[in-house]
C-alpha positions in Angstrom: -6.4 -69.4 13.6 -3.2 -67.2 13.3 -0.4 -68.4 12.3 1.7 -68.6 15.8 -1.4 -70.9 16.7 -0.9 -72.9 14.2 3.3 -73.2 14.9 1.5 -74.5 18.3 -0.4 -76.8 17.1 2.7 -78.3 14.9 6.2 -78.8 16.8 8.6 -81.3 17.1 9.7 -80.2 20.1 6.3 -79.5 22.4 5.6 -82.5 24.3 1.7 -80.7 25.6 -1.4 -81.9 24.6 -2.6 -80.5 21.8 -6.3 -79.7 21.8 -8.1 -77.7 19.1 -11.6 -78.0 17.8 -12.6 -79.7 14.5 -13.1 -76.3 13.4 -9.8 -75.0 14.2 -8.5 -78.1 12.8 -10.3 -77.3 9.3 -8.6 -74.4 9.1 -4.7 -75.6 9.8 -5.2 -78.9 7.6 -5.5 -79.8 4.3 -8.6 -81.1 2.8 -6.9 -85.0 2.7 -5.2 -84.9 6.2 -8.3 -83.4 7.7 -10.2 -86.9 6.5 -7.9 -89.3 7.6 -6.7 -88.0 11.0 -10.2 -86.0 12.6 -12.4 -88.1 10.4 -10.5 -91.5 10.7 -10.3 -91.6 6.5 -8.0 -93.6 5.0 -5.9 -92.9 1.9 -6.1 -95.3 -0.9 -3.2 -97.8 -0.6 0.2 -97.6 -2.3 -0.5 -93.9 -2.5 2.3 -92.6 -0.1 5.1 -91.3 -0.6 6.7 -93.3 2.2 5.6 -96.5 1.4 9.1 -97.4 -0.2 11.1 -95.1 1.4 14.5 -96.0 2.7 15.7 -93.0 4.3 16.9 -93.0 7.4 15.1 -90.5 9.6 12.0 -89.9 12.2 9.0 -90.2 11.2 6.2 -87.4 13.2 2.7 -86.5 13.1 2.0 -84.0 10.1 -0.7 -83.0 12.5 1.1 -81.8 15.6 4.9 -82.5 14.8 5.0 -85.4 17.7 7.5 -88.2 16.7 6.2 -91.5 16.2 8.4 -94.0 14.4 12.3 -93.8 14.0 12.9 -95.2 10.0 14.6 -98.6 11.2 11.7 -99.7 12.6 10.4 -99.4 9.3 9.6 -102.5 6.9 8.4 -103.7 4.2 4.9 -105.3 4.8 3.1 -105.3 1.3 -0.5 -104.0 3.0 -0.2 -100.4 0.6 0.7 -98.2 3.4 3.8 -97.3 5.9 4.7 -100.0 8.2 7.0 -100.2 11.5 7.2 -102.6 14.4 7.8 -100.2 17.2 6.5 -96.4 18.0 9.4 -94.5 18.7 8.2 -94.1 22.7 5.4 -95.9 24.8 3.6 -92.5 24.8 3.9 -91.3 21.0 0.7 -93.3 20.2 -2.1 -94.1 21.9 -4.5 -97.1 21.4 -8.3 -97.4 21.0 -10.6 -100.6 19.9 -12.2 -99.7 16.1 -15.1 -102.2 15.6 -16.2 -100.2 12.5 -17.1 -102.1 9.5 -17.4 -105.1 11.3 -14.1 -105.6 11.7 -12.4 -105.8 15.1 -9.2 -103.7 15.0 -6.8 -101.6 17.0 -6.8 -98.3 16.3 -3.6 -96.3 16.5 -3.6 -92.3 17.1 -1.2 -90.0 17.5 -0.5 -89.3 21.7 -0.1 -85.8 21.5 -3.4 -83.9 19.5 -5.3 -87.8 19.6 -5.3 -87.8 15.4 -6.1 -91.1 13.8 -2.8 -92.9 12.5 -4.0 -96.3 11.3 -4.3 -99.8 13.4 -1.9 -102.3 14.4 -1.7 -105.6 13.8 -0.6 -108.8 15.1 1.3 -110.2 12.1 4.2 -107.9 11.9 8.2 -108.8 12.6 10.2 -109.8 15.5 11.3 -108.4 17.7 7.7 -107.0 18.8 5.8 -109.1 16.1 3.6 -106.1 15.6 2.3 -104.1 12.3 2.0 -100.6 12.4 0.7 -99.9 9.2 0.2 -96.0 9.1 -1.5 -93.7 6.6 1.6 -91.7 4.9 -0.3 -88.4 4.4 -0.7 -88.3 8.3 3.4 -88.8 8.5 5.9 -85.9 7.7 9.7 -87.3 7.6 12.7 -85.7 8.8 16.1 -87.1 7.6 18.5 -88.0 10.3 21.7 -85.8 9.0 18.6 -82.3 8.8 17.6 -82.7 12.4 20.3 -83.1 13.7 21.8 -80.0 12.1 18.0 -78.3 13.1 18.6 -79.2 16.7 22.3 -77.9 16.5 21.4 -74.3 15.0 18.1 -74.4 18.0 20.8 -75.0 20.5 23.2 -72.5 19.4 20.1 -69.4 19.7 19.3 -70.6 22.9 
């Protein structure tokens, strides 16, 4: 896959559907994000890099660039990886039962190229009382004060 491909595949400002093959996928992710979002791997816990974070920000799929959790819906959970109450839109992520293991679960995936996030759970903080606890090597983090200087200089070429 060429490079303008992959700037396809990854932007956080196309809402489309992205849709590539596990093949094309190999070739646009790394060996670890491969795993966990086309294979539905999960890193070890307390491995990412977000898992204490405090920054204030958006959260998006290091997959496809789609934004999924906005950092004050972020909290403090003590399960090892990222959690937040609340996706940043109804249609960011997209649900899916996970029986695997023998476990019953809710499987959370990214809505825009369908990549494997995590699961929820129903033991997280008000006001939804949900837990979305997400593997960090799937996330990429933009601070608030960089986007919003990125969106300005977009605007200003357009």
């Amino acid at each position: 896959m060429d490079n303008d491909s992959k700037d396809l595949a990854n932007s956080n400002t196309d809402t489309d559907k992205v849709v590539l093959s596990n093949e094309e996928w190999k070739k646009i992710l790394s060996p670890e994000v491969y795993h966990v979002a086309r294979e539905k791997g999960t890193e070890r816990p307390w491995t990412s890099k977000y898992e204490d974070s405090k920054e204030i920000g958006t959260y998006y799929c290091a997959v496809c660039g789609n934004a999924l959790f906005e950092s004050d819906t972020k909290f403090e959970s003590g399960c090892g990886w990222p959690s937040f109450y609340k996706p940043i839109s109804k249609g960011s992520v997209i649900y899916a039962n996970d029986t695997a293991y023998g476990m019953k679960r809710t499987e959370v995936m990214c809505g825009k190229c369908n990549s494997h996030l995590g699961h929820v759970f129903e033991d997280g903080p008000p006001p939804t009382g949900l837990r979305y606890c997400i593997n960090g090597v799937v996330l990429d983090f933009e601070k608030a004060k960089e986007a919003e200087e990125k969106y300005n200089a977009e605007q200003k070429e357009k």
